[in-house]
C-alpha positions as CSV (number, residue, x, y, z in Angstrom):
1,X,77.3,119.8,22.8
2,X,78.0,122.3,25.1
3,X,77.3,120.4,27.9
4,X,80.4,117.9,26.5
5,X,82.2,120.8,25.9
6,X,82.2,122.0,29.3
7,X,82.5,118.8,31.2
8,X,86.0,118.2,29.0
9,X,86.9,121.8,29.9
10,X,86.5,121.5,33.7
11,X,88.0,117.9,33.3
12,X,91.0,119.7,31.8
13,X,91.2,122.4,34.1
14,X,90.7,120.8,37.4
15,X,92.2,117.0,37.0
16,X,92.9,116.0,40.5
17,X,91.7,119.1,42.4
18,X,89.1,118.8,44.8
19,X,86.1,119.9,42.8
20,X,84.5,120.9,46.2
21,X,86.8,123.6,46.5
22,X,88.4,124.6,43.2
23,X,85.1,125.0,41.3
24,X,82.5,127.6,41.9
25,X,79.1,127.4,39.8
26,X,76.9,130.6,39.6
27,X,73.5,130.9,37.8
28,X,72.7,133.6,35.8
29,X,69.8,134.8,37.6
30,X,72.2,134.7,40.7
31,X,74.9,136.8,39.5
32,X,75.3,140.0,40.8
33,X,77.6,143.0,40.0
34,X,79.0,142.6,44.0
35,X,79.5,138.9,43.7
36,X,82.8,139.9,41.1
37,X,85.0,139.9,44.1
38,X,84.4,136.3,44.1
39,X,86.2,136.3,40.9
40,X,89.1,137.0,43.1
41,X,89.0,134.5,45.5
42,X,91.9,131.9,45.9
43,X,90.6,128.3,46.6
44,X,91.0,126.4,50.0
45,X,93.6,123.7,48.9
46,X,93.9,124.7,45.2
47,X,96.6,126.9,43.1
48,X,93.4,128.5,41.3
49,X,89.3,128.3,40.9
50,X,87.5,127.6,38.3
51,X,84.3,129.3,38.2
52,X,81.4,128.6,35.9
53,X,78.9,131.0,35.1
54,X,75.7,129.4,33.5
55,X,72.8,131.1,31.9
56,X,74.8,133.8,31.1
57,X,71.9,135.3,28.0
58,X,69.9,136.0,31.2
59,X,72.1,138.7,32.4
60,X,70.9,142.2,32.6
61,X,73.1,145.2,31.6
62,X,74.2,146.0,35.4
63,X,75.9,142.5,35.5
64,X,77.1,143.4,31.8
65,X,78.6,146.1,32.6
66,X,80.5,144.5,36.5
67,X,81.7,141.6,33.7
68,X,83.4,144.1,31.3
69,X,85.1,145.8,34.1
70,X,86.4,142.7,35.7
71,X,87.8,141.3,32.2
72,X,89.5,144.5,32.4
73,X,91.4,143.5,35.3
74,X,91.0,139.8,35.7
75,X,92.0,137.3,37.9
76,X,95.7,136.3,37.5
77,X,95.3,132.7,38.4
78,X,91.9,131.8,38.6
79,X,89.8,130.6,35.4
80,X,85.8,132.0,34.5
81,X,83.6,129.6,32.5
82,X,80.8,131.6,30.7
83,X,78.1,129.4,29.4
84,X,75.6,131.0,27.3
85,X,72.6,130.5,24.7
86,X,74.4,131.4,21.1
87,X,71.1,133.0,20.0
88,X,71.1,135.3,23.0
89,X,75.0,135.9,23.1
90,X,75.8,138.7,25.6
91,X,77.7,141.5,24.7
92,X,81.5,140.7,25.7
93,X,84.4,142.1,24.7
94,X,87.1,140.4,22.4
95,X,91.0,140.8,23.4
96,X,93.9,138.4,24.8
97,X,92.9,135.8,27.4
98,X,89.4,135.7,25.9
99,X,88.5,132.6,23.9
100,X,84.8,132.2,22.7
101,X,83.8,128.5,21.6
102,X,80.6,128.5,19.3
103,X,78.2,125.1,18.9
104,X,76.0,126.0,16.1
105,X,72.8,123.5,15.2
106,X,73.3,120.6,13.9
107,X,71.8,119.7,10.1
108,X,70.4,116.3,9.9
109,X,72.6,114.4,8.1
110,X,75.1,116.1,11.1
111,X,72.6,114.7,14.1
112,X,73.0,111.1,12.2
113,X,76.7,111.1,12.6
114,X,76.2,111.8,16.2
115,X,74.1,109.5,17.3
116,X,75.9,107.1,15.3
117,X,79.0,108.3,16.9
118,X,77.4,108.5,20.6
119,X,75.7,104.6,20.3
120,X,79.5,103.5,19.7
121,X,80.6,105.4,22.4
122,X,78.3,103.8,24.6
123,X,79.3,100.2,22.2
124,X,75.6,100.0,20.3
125,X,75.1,98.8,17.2
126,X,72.4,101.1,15.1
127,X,71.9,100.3,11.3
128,X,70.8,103.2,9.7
129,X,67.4,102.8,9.6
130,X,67.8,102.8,13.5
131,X,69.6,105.8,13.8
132,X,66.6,107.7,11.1
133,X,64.0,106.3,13.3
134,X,65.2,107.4,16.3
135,X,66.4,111.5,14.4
136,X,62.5,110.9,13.6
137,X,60.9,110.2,16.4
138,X,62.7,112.0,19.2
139,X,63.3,114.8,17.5
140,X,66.6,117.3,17.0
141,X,67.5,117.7,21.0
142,X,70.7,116.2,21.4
143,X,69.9,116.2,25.3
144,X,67.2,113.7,24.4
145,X,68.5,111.6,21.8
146,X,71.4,110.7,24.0
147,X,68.7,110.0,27.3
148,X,67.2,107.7,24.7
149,X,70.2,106.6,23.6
150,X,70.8,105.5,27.7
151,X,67.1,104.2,28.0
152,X,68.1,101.9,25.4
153,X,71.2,100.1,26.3
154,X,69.7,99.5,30.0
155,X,67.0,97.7,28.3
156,X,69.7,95.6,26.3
157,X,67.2,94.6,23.6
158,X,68.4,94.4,20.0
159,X,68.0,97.7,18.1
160,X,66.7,97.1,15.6
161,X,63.6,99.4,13.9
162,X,60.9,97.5,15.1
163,X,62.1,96.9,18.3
164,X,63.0,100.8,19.4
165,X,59.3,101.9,18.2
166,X,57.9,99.1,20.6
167,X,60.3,100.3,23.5
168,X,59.3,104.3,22.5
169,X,55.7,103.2,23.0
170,X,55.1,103.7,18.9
171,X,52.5,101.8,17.2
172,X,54.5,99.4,14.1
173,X,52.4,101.2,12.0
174,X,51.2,104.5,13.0
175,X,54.2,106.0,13.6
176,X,55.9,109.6,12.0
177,X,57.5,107.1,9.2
178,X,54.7,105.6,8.3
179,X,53.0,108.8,7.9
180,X,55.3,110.5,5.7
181,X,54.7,107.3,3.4
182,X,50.8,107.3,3.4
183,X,51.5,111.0,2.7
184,X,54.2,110.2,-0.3
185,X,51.8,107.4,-1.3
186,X,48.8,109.8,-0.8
187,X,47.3,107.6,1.2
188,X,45.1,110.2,2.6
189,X,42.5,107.3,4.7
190,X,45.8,105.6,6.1
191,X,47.4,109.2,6.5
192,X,44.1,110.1,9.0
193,X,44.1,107.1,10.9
194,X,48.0,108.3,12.0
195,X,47.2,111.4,12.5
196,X,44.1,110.4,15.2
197,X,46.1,108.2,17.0
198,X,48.8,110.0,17.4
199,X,46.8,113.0,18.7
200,X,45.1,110.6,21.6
201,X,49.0,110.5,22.6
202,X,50.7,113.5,22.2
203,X,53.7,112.6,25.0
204,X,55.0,110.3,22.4
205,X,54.1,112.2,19.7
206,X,54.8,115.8,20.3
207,X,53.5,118.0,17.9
208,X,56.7,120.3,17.7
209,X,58.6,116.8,16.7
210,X,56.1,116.1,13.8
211,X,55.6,119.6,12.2
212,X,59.8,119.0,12.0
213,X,59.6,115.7,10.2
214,X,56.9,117.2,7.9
215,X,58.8,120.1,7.2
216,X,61.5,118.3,6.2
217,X,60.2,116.2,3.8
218,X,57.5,118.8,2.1
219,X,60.4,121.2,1.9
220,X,62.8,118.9,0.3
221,X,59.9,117.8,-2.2
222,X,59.4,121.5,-2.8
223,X,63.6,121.5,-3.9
224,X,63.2,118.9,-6.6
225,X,60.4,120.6,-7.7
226,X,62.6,123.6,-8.1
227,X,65.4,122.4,-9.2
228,X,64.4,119.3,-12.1
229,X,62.0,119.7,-14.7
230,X,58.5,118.5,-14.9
231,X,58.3,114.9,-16.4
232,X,62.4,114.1,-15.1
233,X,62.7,111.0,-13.6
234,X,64.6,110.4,-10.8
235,X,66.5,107.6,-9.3
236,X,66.2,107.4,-5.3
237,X,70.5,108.0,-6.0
238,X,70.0,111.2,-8.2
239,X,67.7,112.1,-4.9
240,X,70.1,110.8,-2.2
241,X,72.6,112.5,-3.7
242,X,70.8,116.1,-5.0
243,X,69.3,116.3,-1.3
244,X,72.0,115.6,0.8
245,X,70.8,112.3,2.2
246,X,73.1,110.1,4.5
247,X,71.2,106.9,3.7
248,X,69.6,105.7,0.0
249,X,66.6,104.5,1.9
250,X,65.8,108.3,3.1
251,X,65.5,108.9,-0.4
252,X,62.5,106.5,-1.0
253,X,59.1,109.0,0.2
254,X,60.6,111.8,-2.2
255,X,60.9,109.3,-5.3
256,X,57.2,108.2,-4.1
257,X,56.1,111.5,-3.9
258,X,57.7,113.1,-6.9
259,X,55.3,113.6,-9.6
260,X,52.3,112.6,-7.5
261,X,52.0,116.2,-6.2
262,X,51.8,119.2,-7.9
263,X,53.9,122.4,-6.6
264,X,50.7,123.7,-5.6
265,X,49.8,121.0,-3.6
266,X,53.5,121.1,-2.2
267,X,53.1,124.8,-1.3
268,X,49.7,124.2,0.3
269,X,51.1,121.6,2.4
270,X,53.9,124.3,3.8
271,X,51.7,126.7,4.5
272,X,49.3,124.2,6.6
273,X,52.6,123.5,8.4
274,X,53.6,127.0,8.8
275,X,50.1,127.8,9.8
276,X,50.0,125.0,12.9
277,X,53.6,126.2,14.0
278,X,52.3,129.8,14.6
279,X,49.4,128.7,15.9
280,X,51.6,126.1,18.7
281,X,53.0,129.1,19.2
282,X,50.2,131.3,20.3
283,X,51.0,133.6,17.5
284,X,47.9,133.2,15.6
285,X,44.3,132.3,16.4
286,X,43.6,130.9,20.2
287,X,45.8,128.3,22.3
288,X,44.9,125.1,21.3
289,X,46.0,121.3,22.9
290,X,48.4,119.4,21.0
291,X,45.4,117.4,20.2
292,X,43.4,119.4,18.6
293,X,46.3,121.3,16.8
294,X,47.9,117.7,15.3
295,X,44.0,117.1,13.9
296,X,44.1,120.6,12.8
297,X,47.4,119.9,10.8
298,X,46.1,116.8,9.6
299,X,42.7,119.0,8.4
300,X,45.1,121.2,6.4
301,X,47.4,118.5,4.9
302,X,44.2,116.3,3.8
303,X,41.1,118.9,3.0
304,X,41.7,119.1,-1.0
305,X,40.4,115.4,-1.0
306,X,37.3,115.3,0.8
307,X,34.3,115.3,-1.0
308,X,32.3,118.1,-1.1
309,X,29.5,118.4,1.1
């Protein structure tokens, strides 16, 4: 989103100007307190510049500081485009001239009217078990889900469910929805067969994408446990619309699942979740391969039924 930001910004900004010389891009890395008096600089050809400054959470307190000074005394005609990471926002100051944009993460529901809005854009037609396959399987990287987006409409085949999980390389079956069913369903010897063959092919099934899909749906099971009753039954609507869902067919795995677990099996499965996360992170335990961590999860999630040895 901040990519599309910036592009309609420069767009804006520089219309018919020869980009060659009106625009100047800086990394982060490459900035140095000396290089302000480049801030100055009028463009060969051009009323003003526009410079961009990317990366800017990398800067270091020196090139802090040269920025604070020269935002006391800015450029009278030329523009500065400061592109940062929100969660590592540098410390800038706040007065006239000064406008600050935020792009804060998308919720789910949010991505769906995205990429719905994006495959129009590019004049696809996803139903809306399309676009929950593809938030599914690809993950919550915008970046990506619009690359996919771009792989697909070269290909030109119809987009339908089944025919985006055979151009992602997913199985029919053993794919991240199926697996939230067998695990609804409690299907735990379906629910291992998913698991192994999506660890022999971790490219298409990243664990980071999975332990997101999971968490979703174990967390959101651990909501309706919260907030109805034992014994209430629930419609997949009273669901759809207690949980936020875009579509009524999201809501089918929780109406599955609701009633066959118990809130300690729920919290069990969160903490198995929680546990794999840290350990993908190298915060607990050794570093593991994807592998080996995606049959760990599945160890976790599936243990309280094996038999006893």
């Amino acid at each position: 989103m901040r990519t599309a930001r910036r592009k309609a910004l420069l767009d804006e900004l520089l219309k018919d100007l020869p980009r060659d010389f009106a625009m100047q891009t800086i990394r982060g890395k490459a900035f140095a307190p000396a290089r302000i008096t480049e801030f100055y600089e009028m463009a060969f050809g051009s009323p003003y510049k526009v410079i961009l400054l990317l990366e800017a959470e990398t800067l270091g307190k020196a090139e802090l500081q040269a920025l604070e000074a020269y935002f006391q005394k800015p450029s009278p005609t030329n523009h500065l485009i400061i592109d940062f990471h929100q969660e590592a926002q540098p410390s800038l100051p706040r007065q006239d001239g000064i406008q600050y944009e935020k792009f804060a993460r998308l919720r789910q529901k949010e991505i769906a009217t995205w990429l719905e809005s994006q495959a129009k854009s590019m004049q696809l037609n996803l139903s809306p078990e399309s676009i929950s396959l593809l938030t599914e399987a690809v993950g919550q990287d915008l970046r990506l889900l619009h690359q996919t987006l771009q792989m697909l409409a070269l290909s030109g085949i119809e987009l339908t469910p089944a025919q985006i999980a055979e151009a992602l390389g997913l199985h029919p079956q053993y794919n991240i929805y199926r697996l939230i069913d067998a695990l609804a369903e409690k299907n735990r010897p379906l629910a291992w067969r998913i698991f192994a063959y999506m660890a022999e092919d971790t490219r298409s099934f990243p664990v980071a994408s999975i332990l997101w899909s999971l968490q979703q749906f174990y967390q959101r099971l651990q909501l309706l446990y919260v907030s109805f009753a034992r014994g209430t039954r629930l419609t997949q609507e009273a669901i759809q619309q207690h949980l936020g869902l875009r579509y009524a067919f999201q809501a089918r795995p929780y109406s599955v699942a609701y009633g066959r677990y118990t809130p300690q099996e729920v919290q069990q499965a969160i903490q198995a979740l929680y546990d794999t996360d840290a350990r993908l992170k190298g915060l607990i335990g050794t570093r593991s391969t994807e592998s080996a961590l995606l049959l760990h999860l599945a160890t976790g999630l599936l243990q309280p039924a094996l038999p006893a040895l």
